[in-house]
N, C-alpha and C positions, 0 to 999 in steps of 0.2 A: 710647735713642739715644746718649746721652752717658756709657754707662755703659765703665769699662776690658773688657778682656776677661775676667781676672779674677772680674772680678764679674757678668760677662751670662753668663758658660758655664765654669765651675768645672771640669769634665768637660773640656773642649779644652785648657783654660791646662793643668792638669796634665798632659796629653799633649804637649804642648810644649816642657814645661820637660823631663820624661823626652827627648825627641827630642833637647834642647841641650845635654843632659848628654851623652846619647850619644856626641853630635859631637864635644864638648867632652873626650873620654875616653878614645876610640876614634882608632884612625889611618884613615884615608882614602885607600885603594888603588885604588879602582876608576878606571880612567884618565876614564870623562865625567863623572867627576863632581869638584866643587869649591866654593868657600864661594865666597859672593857677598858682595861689600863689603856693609859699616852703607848706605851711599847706596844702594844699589841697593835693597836690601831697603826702604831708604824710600821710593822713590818704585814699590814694588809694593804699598803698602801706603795709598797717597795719594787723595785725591781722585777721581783720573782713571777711580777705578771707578765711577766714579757716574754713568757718563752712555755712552750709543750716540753711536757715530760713522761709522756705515755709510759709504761712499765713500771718496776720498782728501781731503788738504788743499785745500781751497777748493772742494771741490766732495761735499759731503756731501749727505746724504739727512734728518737732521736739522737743527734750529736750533741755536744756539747752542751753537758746533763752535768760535767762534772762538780759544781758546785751544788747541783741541785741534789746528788748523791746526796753529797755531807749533811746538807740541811734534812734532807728528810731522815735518815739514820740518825740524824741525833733526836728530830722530834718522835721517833719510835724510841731510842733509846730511855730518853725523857719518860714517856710514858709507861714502857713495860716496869722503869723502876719508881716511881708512882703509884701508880696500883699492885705493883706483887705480882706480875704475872709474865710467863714468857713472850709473849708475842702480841702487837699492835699492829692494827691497820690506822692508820692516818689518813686515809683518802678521802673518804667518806664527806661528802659535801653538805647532806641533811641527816638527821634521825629517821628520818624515815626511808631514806636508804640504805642506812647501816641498818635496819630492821628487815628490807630488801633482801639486804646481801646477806645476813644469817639466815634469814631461811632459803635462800638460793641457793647458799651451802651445807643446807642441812635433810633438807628436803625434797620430796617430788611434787610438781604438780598432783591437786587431791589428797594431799597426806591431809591429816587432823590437826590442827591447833588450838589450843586452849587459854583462854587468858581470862582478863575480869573486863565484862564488857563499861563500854564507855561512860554509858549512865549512871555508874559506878563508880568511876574512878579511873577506868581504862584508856588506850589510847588508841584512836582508828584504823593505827596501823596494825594492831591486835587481834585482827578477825574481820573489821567492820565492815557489813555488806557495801559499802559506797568507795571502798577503796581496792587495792590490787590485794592486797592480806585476804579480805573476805571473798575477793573470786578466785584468784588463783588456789586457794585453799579451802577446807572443809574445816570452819568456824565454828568451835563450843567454847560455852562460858561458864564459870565457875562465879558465884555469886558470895557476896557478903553477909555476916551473921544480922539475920532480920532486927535482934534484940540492941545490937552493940555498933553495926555498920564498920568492924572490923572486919578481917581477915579471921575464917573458921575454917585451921589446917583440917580438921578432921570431916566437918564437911565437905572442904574440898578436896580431899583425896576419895571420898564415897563420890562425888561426882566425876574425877579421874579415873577410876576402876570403872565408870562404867563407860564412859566415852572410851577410854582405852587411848589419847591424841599420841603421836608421835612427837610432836613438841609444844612443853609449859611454858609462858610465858609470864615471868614474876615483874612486874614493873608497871609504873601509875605516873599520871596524869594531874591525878585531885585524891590522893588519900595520905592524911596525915598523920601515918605513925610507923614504927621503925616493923621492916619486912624481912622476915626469919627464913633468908636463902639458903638453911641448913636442913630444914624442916622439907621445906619446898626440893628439894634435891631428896630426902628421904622417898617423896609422894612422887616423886619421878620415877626413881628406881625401883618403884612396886610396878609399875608398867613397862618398865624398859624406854622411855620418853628423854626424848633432849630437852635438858633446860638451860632457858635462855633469859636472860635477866636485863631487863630495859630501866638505865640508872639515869638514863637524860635528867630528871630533874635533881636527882641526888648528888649525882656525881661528886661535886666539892666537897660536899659533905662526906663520904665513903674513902675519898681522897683524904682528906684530914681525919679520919679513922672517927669521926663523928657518927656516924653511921654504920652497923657491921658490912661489912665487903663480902659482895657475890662470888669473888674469883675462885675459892677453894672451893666452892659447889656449882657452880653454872659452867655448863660448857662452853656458852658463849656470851659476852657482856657486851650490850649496845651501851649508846651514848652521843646526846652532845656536846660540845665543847663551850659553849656561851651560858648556860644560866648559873647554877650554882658554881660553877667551873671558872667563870668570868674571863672565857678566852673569846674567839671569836665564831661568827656563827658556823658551824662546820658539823662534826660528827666523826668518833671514832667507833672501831672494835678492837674488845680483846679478847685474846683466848690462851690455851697453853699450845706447847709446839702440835699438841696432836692433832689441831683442825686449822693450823696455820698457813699448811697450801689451800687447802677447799675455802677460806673464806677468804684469801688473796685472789685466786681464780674468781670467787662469785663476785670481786669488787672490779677489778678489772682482769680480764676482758667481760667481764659478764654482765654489770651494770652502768657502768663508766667508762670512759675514754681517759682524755687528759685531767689528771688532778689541778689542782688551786693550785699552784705552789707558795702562791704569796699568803693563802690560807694557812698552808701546814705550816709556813714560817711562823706565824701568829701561834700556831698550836706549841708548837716548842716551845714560845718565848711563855704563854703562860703555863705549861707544864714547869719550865723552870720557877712560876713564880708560886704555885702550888707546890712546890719544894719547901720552900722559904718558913719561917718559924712563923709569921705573922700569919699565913694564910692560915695556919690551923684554929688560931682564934676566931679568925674572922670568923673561920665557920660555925664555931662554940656559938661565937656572938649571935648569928645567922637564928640559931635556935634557940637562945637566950630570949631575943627580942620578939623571936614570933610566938613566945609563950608568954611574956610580957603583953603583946598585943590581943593575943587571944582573954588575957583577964580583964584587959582594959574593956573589950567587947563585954564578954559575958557580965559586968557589972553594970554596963547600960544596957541589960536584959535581951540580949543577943542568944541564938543559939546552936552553940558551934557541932557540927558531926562528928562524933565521937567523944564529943567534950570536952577536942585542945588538941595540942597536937604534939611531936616527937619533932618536927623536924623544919623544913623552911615555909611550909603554907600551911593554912587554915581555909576550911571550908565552911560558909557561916550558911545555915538556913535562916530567911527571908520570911517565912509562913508567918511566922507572929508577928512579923511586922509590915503586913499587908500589903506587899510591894515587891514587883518582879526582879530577878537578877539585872536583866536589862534597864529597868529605871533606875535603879538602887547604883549602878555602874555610871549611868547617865549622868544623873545628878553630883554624883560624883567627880567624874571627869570637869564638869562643871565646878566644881571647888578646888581643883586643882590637883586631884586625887587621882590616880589610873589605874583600875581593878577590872578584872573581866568577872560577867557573869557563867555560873558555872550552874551544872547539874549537880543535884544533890541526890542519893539514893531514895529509889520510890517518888522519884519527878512527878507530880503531876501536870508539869508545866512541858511544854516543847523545850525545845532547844536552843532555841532562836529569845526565847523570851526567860524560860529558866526558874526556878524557884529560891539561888542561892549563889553568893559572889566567893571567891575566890584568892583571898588577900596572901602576901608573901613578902618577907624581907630582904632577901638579897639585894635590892637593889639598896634599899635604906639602912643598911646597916655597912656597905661599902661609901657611901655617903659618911659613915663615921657615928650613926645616931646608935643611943645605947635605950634603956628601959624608960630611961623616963622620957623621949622622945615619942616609944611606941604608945605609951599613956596618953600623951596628947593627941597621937595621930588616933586612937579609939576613940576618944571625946569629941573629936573633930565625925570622926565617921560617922557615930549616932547622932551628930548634929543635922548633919547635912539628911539624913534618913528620915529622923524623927520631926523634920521643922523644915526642910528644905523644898517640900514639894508648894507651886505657885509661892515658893518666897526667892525671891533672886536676891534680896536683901542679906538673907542668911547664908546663901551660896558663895556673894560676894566680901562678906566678910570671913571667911574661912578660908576662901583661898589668898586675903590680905596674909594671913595668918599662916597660910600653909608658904607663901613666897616668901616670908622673913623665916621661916625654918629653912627651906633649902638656901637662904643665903646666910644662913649661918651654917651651913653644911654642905660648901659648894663640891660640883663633881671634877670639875677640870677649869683651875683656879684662871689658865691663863689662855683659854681655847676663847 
């Protein structure tokens, strides 16, 4: 019971300390993904796994909840005053259940939904035939302007009138520019449609007012807690009091049993730290650097979708430089670089292989890197691209180069 970890599982601790080195070594491109404060990882590691707390605060299904009351009210508390809005669900374990539980609570089996399909920028839990979104429901997509590979409100309200969905879903995956949740709430109320606003990758950003906030026009606002957010991996909603039994009923008892607790302790601790003066920069900084990054690309003749971006990722078409998402990520990872490959609109490529990767700074800019850090990581990238294929030569000198950056930019000084 009282033994380290160390010492109870030899086998684990070693694979751990490999994963911290990793991190510790490696740069961190993937735009959801991000290092969670020492706090945060403390209190996922706490107590609060040790016990069931079916229900909400003050009205559980178990005994002796009573501290687990406090904690959870304060991390709804935390959050309703965070984002501006009356009421938070905290349970929520993935994004894709809190996407579950708003349309569990919003809808029937067969209603309509409408969103931007994947290939696009969308997210699977948006409609996609291979998920419970695309069978439980009747799936329409509203698509990007051909010319521009934005968002064309006027387009898509001529395809909303005609589908007629009972619920719009505003929220993205891979599209790199600021989403007009006013306009989008207009195009709702020509059809009488719930709109529901999926902020998983914005969040922090929206939270630090970096981003305009969905809460004054979406009925209801999904989200994860871990990427721009930089709490732990989990998932809330929010809404005002008016849908706040119907999407407590659709979270438990409807999709869930027992919450995390030792999760939502974690959600607290960074909701309080998204309070804080400093996280607002971060976030500024978050979009500082991925627009720094995006020039550093487009000058070693890269060519970014849309031509840059608003916010924390950049979506890079690969076509001009003859090489699939999947290699271009390969090779990559190989220099010490971790990006995923992404679809780009008008794919010609599958999925699996891709015509365009998907770079993001949240992880590197909580790292502490500012603009001219993102310069060299461009320089590094078009290396590894343009010079790095049958050269390991080139690969292994990059990632020299990439490991004396993260040690002068370490993430968890004494871990």
């Amino acid at each position: 019971m009282n033994r380290s970890l160390r010492q109870a599982d030899a086998q684990v601790y070693r694979i751990m300390q490999n994963e911290l080195e990793r991190q510790k070594m490696t740069l961190m491109l993937i735009p959801s993904e991000n290092y969670a404060s020492r706090a945060v990882m403390a209190a996922m590691g706490s107590v609060f796994t040790n016990k069931y707390a079916e229900g909400y605060p003050y009205n559980r299904y178990y005994h002796g909840c009573e501290f687990y009351d406090e904690l959870e009210q304060l991390a709804i508390d935390r959050a309703t005053e965070l984002f501006g809005v009356e009421h938070a669900n905290v349970q929520l374990h993935t994004g894709s259940q809190a996407n579950m539980a708003a349309y569990y609570a919003l809808l029937k089996p067969g209603d309509k939904i409408m969103a931007l399909t994947v290939a696009t920028g969308g997210h699977l839990t948006h409609g996609s035939p291979i998920t419970f979104s695309g069978q439980f429901y009747e799936s329409h997509f509203y698509g990007l302007d051909p010319e521009t590979d934005r968002l064309n409100y006027d387009l898509i309200l001529e395809q909303v009138k005609e589908v007629q969905p009972q619920l719009i879903i505003a929220g993205y995956s891979a599209y790199p520019r600021i989403v007009d949740f006013k306009r989008f709430r207009e195009i709702a109320d020509e059809v009488g449609a719930y709109l529901m606003a999926d902020i998983a990758h914005i969040c922090g950003l929206v939270a630090a007012e970096a981003h305009p906030t969905p809460v004054p026009y979406a009925d209801v606002v999904t989200s994860t807690t871990h990427k721009t957010l930089r709490g732990p991996r989990g998932a809330l909603i929010l809404c005002n009091e008016q849908y706040a039994e119907q999407i407590d009923r659709a979270v438990f008892p409807g999709i869930q049993a027992g919450p995390l607790m030792q999760i939502i302790a974690a959600k607290a601790v960074c909701f309080k730290e998204a309070q804080e003066f400093g996280f607002r920069e971060y976030q500024r900084q978050i979009i500082r650097n991925c627009q720094a990054l995006g020039q550093a690309l487009l000058a070693e003749g890269f060519t970014l979708v849309t031509g840059g971006t608003d916010n924390h990722l950049l979506l890079v078409d690969l076509r001009n430089k003859h090489i699939s998402g999947r290699e271009a990520a390969d090779l990559m990872e190989a220099a010490g670089m971790v990006v995923n490959k992404n679809l780009i609109p008008g794919d010609p490529g599958p999925a699996t292989e891709t015509s365009g990767i998907r770079p993001g700074t949240p992880g590197l800019t909580s790292r502490g890197m500012k603009e001219p850090e993102m310069k060299m990581v461009g320089q590094w990238i078009a290396r590894v691209i343009h010079e790095g294929r049958n050269n390991p030569e080139v690969l292994e000198e990059v990632r020299a180069q990439v490991q004396e950056l993260c040690e002068a930019f370490p993430i968890y000084e004494d871990l």
